[in-house]
N, C-alpha and C positions, 0 to 999 in steps of 0.2 A: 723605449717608448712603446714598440708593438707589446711586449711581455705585460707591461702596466697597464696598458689598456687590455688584454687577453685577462688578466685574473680580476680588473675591473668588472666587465663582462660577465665572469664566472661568478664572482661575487654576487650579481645583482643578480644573475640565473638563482642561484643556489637560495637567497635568502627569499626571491619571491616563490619557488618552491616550496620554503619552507612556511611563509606564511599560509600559503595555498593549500598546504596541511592542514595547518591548524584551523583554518575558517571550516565549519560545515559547507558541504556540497547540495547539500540538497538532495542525497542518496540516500534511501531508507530502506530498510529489512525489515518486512512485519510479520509478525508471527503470531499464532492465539488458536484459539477455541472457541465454535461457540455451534450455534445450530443452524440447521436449511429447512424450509420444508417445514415450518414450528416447529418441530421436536428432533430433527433429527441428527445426533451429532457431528461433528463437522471439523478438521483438523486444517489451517492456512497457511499460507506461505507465500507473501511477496513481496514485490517491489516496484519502488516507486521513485519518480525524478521531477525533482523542479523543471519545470519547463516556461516561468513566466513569474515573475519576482518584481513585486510593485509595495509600495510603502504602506497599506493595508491590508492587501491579499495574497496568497501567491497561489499557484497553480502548479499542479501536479499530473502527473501518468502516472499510476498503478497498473501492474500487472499480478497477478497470483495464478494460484491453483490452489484446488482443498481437496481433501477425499473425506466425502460424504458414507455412512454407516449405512445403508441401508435393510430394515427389517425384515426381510423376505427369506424365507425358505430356499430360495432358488439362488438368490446374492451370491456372488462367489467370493466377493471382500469389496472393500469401501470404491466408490463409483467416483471416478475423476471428475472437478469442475474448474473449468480453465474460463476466467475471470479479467476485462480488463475497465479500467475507472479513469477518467478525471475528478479532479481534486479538486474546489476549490478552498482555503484554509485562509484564517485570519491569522496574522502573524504579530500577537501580542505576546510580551513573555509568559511563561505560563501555557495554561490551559487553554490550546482554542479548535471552536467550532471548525467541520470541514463536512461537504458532504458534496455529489454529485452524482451523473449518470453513470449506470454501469451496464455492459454487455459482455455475456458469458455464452458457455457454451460447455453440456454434459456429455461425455464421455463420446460427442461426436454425434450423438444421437436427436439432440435439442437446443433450442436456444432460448435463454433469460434475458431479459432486458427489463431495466427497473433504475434502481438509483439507493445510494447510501447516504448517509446521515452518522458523524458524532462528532466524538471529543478527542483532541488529542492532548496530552502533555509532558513535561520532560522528567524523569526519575534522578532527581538530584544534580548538579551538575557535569555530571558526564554528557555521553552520546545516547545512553538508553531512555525511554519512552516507555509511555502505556497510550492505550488507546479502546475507544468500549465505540460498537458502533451498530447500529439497525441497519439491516437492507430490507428491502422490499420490492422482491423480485417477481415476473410474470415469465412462467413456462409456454413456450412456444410450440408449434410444433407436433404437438400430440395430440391433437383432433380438437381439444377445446385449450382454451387460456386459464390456467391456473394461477392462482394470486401464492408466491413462495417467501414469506417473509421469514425474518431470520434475525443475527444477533451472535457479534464476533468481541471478545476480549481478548488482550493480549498485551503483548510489548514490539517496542519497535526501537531499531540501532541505527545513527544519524552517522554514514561517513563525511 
């Protein structure tokens, strides 16, 4: 009787496991290209988690970094910006709107605060995504407030 109930047990571990697999988590890797500053190129990289999941919206944390080109003489290679966002996204199949506040922080030196704006959608029926988005950000920090808008493409991987 204990054995039957012990691989019962295991059983029902193991298969909701398994479905807990298969369901999206709400984990994403984004990655893309785009620019800071208008014009200036821009390489990203983050990540992002459900943190609030309702039958039309859900809510998200981003975190990234990017390394910014900068044109200078003096540059000694692309300048770190350490990036973090709420989300909020519509959860239609498909293509949807998301956008929120965001506060960053350049190479330790400054800080942005502003807000994103785009789209996101799925690339066929896998895990893989694209996503095209504006920020418009304000530099901090450096005697006046500068107005930093921008513009990121890329993809993004659903665990």
């Amino acid at each position: 009787m204990k054995t039957a109930a012990l691989i019962t047990g295991a059983a029902l571990l193991l298969s909701g496991s398994a479905a807990a697999q298969a369901a999206p988590t709400g984990v994403q890797v984004w990655g893309g290209l785009g620019t800071d500053a208008y014009i200036l190129p821009t390489l990203s990289l983050g990540l992002s988690a459900d943190v609030v999941r309702q039958p039309q919206m859900t809510v998200a944390v981003r975190s990234g970094a990017s390394l910014t080109l900068l044109p200078l003489p003096d540059a000694t290679g692309p300048v770190p910006v350490y990036s973090a966002e709420v989300l909020l996204r519509g959860k239609e199949p498909g293509m949807n709107l998301y956008g929120g506040p965001s506060i960053g922080n350049i190479a330790g030196l400054a800080w942005v605060l502003g807000g994103v704006a785009g789209v996101q959608g799925p690339l066929g029926q896998g895990n893989w995504g694209y996503f095209g988005e504006f920020k418009a950000r304000y530099l901090l920090g450096v005697g006046e407030v500068v107005l930093l808008p921008g513009v990121n493409l890329g993809v993004t991987y659903r665990f």
